[in-house]
N, C-alpha and C positions, 0 to 999 in steps of 0.2 A: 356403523357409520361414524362413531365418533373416536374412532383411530383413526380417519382419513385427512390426509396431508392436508395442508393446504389449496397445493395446487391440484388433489382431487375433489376439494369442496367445489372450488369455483369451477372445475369442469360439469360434476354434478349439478349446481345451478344453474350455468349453461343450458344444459342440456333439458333441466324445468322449461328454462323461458322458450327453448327451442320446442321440445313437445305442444305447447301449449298453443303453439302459434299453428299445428300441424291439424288435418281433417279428420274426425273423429264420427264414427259410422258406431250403429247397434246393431244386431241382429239377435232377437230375444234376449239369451241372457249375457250375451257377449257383446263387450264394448272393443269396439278396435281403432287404434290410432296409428292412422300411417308417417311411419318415421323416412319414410321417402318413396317415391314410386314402387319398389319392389320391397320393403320391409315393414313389418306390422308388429306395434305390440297389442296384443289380446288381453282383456282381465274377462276372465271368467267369475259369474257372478250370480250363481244360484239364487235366487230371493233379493236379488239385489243388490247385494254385499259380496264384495271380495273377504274372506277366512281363512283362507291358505297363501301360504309364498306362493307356492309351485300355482297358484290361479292366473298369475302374470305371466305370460309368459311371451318373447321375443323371439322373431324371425331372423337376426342377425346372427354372425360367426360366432359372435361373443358370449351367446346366450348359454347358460342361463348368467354368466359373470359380465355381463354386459348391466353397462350407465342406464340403458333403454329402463332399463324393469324397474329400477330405483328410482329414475324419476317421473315414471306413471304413476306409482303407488307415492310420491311426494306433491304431485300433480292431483291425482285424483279429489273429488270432494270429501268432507270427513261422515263418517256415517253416524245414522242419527243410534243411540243408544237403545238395540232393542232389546235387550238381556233384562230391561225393566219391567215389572208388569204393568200390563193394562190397565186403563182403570176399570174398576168393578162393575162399573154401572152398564158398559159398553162393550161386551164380549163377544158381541155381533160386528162390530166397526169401531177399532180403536181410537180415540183418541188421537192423532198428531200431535208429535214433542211440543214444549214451548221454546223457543231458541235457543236456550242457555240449559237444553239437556240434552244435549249429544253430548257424544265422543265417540273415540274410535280407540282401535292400537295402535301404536308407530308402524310405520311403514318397513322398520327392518324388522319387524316380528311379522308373526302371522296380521295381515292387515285386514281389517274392513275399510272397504272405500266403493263408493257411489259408484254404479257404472254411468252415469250420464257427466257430461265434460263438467266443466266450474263455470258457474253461469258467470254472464259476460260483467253485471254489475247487481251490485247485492244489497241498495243500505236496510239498513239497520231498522229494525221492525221499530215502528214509534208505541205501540205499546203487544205486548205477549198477550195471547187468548184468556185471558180471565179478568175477576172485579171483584170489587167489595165496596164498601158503602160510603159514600161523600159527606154524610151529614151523620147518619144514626143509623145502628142497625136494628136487623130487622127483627119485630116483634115476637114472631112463631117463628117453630122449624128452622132455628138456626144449624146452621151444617156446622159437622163437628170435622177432624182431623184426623187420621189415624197415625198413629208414631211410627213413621218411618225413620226417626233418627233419636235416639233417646237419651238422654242426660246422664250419660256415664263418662268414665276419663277415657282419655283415649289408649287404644290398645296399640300394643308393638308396633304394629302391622303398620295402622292409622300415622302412628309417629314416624317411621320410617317414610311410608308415601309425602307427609308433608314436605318433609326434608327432600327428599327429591325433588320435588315440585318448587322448593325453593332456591333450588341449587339452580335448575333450568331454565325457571324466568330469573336468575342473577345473571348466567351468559345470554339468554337475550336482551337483559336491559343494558348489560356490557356492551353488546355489538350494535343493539339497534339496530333498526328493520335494515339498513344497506347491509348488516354484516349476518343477520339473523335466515339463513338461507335452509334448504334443504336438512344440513344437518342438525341444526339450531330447533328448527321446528320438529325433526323424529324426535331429539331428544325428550322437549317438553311434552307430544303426544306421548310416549312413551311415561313420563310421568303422570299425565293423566287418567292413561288406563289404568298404571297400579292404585291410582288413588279411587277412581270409580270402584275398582276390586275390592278395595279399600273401607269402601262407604265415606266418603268425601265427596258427595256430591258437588258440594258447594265450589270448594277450589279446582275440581273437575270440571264443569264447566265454565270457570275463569278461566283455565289453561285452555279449553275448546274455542273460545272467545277469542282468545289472544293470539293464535293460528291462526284463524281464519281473520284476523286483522291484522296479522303481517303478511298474511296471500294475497290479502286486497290490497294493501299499500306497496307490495312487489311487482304486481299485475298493473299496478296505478289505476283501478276499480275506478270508474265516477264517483260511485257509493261512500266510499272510503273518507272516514274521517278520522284525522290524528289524536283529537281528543277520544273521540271514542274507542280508538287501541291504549291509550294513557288510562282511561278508567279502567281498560277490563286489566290490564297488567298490573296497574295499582290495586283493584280486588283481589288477583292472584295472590301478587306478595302481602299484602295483607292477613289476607286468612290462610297464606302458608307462615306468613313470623307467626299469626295467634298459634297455630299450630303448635309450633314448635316451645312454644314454651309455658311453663307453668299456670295453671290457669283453674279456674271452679269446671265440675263437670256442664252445669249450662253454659259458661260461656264456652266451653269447645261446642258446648253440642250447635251452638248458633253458627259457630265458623264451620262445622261440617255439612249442616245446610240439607235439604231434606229430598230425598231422591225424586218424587215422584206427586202430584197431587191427589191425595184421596177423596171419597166421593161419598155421601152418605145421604140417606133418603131428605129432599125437602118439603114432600107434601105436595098440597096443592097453590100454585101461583096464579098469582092473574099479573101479566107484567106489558108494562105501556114500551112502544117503541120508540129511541131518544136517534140513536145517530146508528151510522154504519163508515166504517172508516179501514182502508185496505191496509196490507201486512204486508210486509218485505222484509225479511229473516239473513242473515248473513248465512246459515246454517242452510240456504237454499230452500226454503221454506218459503210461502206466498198464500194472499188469501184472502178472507175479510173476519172481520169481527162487529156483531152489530153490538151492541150497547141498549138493554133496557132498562126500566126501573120497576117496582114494585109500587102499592101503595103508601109504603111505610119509607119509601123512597131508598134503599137500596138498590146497589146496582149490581146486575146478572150479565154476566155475554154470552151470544151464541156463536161458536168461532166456526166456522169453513178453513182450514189451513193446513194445506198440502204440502208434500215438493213440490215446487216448482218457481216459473219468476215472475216477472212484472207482467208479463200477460194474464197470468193468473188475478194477479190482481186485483187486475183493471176487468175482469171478466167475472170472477166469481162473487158477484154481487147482484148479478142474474141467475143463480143458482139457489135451487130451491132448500129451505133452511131444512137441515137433515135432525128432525124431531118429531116423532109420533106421525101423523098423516097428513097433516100442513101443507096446503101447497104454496104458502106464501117464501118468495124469494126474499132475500138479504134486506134487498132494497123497499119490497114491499113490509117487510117487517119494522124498520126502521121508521115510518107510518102509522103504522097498526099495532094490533096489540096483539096476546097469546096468550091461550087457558092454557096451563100444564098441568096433569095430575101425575102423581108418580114421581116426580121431579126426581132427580137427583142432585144433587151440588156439591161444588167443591168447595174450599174454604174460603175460598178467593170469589167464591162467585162464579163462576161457570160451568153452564147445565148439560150436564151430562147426555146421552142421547142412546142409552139403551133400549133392548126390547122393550121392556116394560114402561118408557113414558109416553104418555100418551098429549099431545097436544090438537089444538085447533084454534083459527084466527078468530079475532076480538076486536071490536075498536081501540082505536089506537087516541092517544089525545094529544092536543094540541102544545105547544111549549110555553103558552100563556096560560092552563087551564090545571088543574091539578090531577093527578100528580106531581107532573113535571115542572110547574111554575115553581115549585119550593126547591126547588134545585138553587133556580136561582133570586133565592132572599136573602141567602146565607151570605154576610159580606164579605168582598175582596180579598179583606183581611185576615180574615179565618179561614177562607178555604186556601189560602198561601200557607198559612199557615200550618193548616193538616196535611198539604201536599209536603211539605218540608220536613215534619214530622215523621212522615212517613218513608223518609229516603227520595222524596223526589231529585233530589243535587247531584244522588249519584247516577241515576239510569230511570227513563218510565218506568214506571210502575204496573205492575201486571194487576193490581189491585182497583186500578180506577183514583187512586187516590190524589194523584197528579191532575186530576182534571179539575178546569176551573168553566165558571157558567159565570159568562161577563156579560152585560148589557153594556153596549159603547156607540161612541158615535163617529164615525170615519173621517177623517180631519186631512189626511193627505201620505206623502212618501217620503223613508228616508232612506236614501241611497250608503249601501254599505258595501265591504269586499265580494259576501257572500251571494250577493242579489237583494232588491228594491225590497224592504217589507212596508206593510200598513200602520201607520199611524193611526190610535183612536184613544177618544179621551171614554175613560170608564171610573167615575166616583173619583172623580179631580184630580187622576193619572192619566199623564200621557203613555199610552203603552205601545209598545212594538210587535206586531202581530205579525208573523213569520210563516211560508212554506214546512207543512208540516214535515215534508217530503221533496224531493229536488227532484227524482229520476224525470224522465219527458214523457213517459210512458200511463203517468198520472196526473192527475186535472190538479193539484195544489199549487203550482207556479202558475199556469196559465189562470186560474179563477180571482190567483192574490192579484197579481197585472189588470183585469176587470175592476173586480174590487175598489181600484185603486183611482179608477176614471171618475168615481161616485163618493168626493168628499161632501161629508154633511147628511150621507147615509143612517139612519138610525138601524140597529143589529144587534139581534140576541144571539150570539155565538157561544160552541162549546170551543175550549182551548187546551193545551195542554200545558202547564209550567215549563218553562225554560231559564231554569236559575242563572243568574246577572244579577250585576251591578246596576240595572233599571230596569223599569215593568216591561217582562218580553213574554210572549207567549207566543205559542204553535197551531194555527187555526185549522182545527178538525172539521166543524160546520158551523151555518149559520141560519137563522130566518131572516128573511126578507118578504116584504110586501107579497112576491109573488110564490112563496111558501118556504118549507125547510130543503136545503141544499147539503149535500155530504161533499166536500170541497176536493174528496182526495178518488171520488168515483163519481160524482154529476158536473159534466159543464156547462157553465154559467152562460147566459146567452145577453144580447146586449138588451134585452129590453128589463130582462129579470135586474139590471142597476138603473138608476136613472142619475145624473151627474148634477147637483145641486149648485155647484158653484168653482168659478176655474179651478183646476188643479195647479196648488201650488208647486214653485220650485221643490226639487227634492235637498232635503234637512242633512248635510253631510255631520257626522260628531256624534254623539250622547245625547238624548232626547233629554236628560236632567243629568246634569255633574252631578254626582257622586266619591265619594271616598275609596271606592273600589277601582278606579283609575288603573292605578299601580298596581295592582296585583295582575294586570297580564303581564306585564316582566317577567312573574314568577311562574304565570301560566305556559308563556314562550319558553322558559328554559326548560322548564320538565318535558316538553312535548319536543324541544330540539332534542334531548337526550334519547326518547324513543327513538327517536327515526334517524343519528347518528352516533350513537352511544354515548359511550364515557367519551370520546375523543370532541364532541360537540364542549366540552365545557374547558377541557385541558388549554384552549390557546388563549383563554381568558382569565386564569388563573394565575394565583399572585405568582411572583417570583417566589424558589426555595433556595435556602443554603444547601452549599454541596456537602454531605457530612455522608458517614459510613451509615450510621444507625438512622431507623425510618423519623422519617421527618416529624416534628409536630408542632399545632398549628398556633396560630398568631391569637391574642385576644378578637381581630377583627380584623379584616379590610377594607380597604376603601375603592370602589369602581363608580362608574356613572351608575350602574344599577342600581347597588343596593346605598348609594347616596339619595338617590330619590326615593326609595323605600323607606330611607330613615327621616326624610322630610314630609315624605308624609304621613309619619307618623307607626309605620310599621316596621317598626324593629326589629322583630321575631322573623319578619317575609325577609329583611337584612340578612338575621344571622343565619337563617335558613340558606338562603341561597348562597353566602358565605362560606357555610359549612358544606355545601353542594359539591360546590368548585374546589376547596380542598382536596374535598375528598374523590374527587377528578382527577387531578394533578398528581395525589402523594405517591409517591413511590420508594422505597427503600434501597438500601446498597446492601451487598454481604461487604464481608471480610476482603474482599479483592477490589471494590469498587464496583462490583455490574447490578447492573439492576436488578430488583426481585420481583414475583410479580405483584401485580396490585390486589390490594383488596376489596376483591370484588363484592364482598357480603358488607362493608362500610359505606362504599358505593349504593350498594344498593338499600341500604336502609337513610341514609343521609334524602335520597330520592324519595322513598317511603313517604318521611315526614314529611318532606316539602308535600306533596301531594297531598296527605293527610292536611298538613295547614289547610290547604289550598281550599280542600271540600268544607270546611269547617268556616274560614273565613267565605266563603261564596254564600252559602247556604245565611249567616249572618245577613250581610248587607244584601244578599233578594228577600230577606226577611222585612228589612230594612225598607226597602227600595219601593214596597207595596204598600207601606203605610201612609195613609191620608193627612 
């Protein structure tokens, strides 16, 4: 595919956006998509997966050299990684991936791809099936690890798949999602499978990531968000430069990332039920995960999470929890409590569900009463704190770690681009309480819109960090007078608020000025560069002299932008995006005057560090922003 002309890329894409819009039928293992009244393409898909070319196969003249078959297999979903093993505990009923461990092959090799169409909208799971501990861990039976990835240099093999995977996200962050089409994306799958081959897990599922958020942002998904294709392609090139160059064997082995969760005996639990909060996977994944705690106050999840989509979601939380002979549902455990003996666990904190554990329901306690009360003692400050620590700046946390337990008081609305969120004050912050989740399909908009009728509410809420430039969080659940509500599968009925005093106007702006102001400049131009390439920055870029040999660059320029960056005070977010836009523009002449091409691997580390500032400076001032 990647000899193909120009004018046969864009017919191939074409022809994506055409299949995709076309009626698509099962019949067991065969998925068929009618490419018009009288023409079908078929993937054949024994177990689920497409494995062979020859499984695609076309009813037209042209087949098997027919556009039909390449962009089924470019259309298709990516499949999930089953070449992994299971976890150990679970031989009877594996496990389901966590998001960010699929992959597939490129669609011009032998492919695996889903036979069911690409669900219609996909966001982004707000936290992956697993936990670990808020405050302290746990006193016994802590789960150990087994080394799936071991602290050696990296091999041939490993060095080469980096490099490719670098090479491939630099023509996708060249073209950006308008240019990053059918071919763009075989190539970087293509890069992904040698590096899963590889043992690269880590950059392997950034590259699976970053697919399937250029799918979403081509399709125009609801789900789709521009920053979140910016972080996973920022992960890619990340841990493909570490890759690539000289390094200790721990830190490769961190940027290769560890295939799979292992799972080792935890003894016996008695664990309190805190929250249950639904899943929505870009990877077509859906489901719930509930959230408990231990005595020693550690946290455990028990996840449910399938293929499938927002029905599932909003459904499997009346599903009975699959552990030992329990007939307590999701939602009833969220409630209640659970003896486990046998346990198993992962390192993260989530309990395995083999033959051998054996469970039964327990009382559960209240979120004033202990266990769970010491959740929230811990202050503000420091649980921001370990949440940032933890990586919360760049993506949830599959750890739990992200989670904050605020006591606030609901004060009113402040109207933004994205939709209305909750204003409340918590330990002399006004904070920004947000839709943990947007789809319509789930209760988090409509309960935040309730919510919102009831300022002067008092509310002990779990949350999840949303780093900013001022106190924002994502509200998972909450108590109320009329008990504990899971915001994103219970809705709220009007008598469960009562409305203590008008509702004021809605607050347009920054709940509190900040010094983080200006760094959305710097955040808008990195995410114009995903979603229009290098050519997003080139018509802002200074003037160059006309000379033979490649240009080079000025001590500094001067634009509106990075004049405001230098007034207020950030110089570096200046010569960063300075250096951006150079490195947009520059282009070289031979010997004859014509142009040469760009360099694309300058390009795209100039982008690198802006991004890398970007997470660096964020994670700062929400450090910042939480302090009393």
């Amino acid at each position: 595919m990647a000899a193909l002309s120009p004018r046969l890329r864009k017919r191939l894409d074409a022809a994506v956006e055409k299949l995709a819009a076309r009626p698509v039928t099962s019949d067991g293992d065969i998925c068929r998509i009618a490419v018009d009244d009288e023409t079908f393409v078929e993937l054949h898909a024994p177990g689920g997966t497409v494995t062979a070319e020859d499984a695609i196969r076309c009813g037209c003249l042209l087949a098997p050299a027919c556009v039909h078959r390449a962009a089924a297999a470019a259309l298709a979903p990516i499949a999930d990684d089953t070449s992994a093993p299971a976890p150990s505990d679970a031989p009877d009923q594996p496990s389901p991936p966590a998001p960010d461990e699929a992959a597939t092959a490129p669609p011009t090799e032998p492919t695996e791809a889903r036979t069911s169409p690409p669900p219609t909208s996909a966001p982004t799971s707000s936290a992956p099936p697993a936990s670990a501990p808020p405050t302290s861990a746990p006193t016994t039976s802590a789960p150990t690890t087994l080394p799936l990835t071991t602290s050696a240099p990296n091999t041939p093999p490993q060095a080469a798949a980096a490099e490719a995977l670098w090479q491939a996200a630099v023509l996708v962050l060249d073209a950006g999602v308008d240019g990053a089409g059918a071919v763009l994306q075989a190539g970087l799958l293509r890069a992904a499978h040698t590096a899963r081959l590889a043992a690269l897990p880590r950059p392997a599922a950034a590259a699976i990531r970053t697919v399937n958020g250029l799918r979403a942002a081509r399709a125009a998904e609801p789900g789709h968000r521009t920053a979140e294709l910016a972080d996973a392609l920022a992960e890619l090139l990340a841990t493909a430069y570490g890759l690539r160059r000289p390094g200790t064997p721990d830190a490769h082995a961190a940027l290769r990332g560890t295939a799979r969760r292992a799972y080792a005996p935890g003894g016996s639990l008695r664990l309190y039920g805190l929250f249950t909060e639904p899943v929505l996977t870009s990877t077509g994944h859906a489901g719930v995960v509930t959230w408990t705690v231990d005595a020693a106050g550690r946290l455990y999840t028990v996840p449910d999470v399938a293929p499938g989509g927002p029905t599932r979601a909003r459904n499997a939380g009346d599903r009975a929890v699959r552990m030992g002979d329990t007939a307590l549902t999701h939602r009833d455990l969220a409630r209640a409590g659970l003896v486990v003996s046998g346990a198993t666990v992962s390192a993260e904190g989530r309990l395995g569900a083999g033959r051998s554990v054996r469970a039964a329901a327990a009382a559960g306690a209240d979120w004033t009463a202990e266990p769970l009360a010491a959740l929230w003692s811990v202050p503000v400050a420091d649980q921001v704190a370990r949440a940032l620590a933890g990586g919360a700046a760049k993506a949830p946390r599959a750890t739990g770690e992200d989670l904050l337990f605020l006591d606030a008081t609901l004060t009113g609305v402040a109207r933004e681009a994205g939709g209305d969120c909750l204003l409340a004050e918590c330990d002399g912050l006004t904070v920004r309480l947000t839709a943990a989740d947007d789809h319509p399909e789930l209760a988090h908009r409509e309960n935040l819109a309730l919510l919102a009728t009831a300022p002067g509410t008092r509310v002990r809420a779990v949350a999840r960090l949303v780093p900013a430039g001022h106190p924002r969080a994502a509200l998972l659940a909450v108590r109320l007078p009329t008990g504990r509500h899971d915001l994103g599968l219970d809705r709220l009925q009007r008598q469960d608020v009562t409305p203590t005093s008008p509702l004021p106007e809605p607050a347009p702006g920054p709940v509190r000025p900040t010094p983080s102001a200006p760094l959305h400049i710097l955040r808008r131009r990195t995410e114009q560069v995903v979603v229009a390439g290098r050519r997003a920055l080139t018509h802002a870029a200074p003037a160059r002299p006309h000379t033979t040999a490649r240009h080079t660059a000025a001590p500094h320029t001067t634009t509106p932008d990075t004049a405001l960056l230098r007034r207020a005070g950030l110089s570096t977010a200046a010569e960063l995006l300075d250096a951006l836009r150079r490195s947009a523009a520059e282009r070289g002449r031979d010997g004859f005057g014509r142009l040469v091409s760009a360099d694309t691997d300058a390009f795209a580390c100039a982008w690198l560090a802006t991004a890398r500032y970007l997470d660096e400076a964020s994670t700062v001032l929400c450090r910042e922003a939480w302090r009393t």
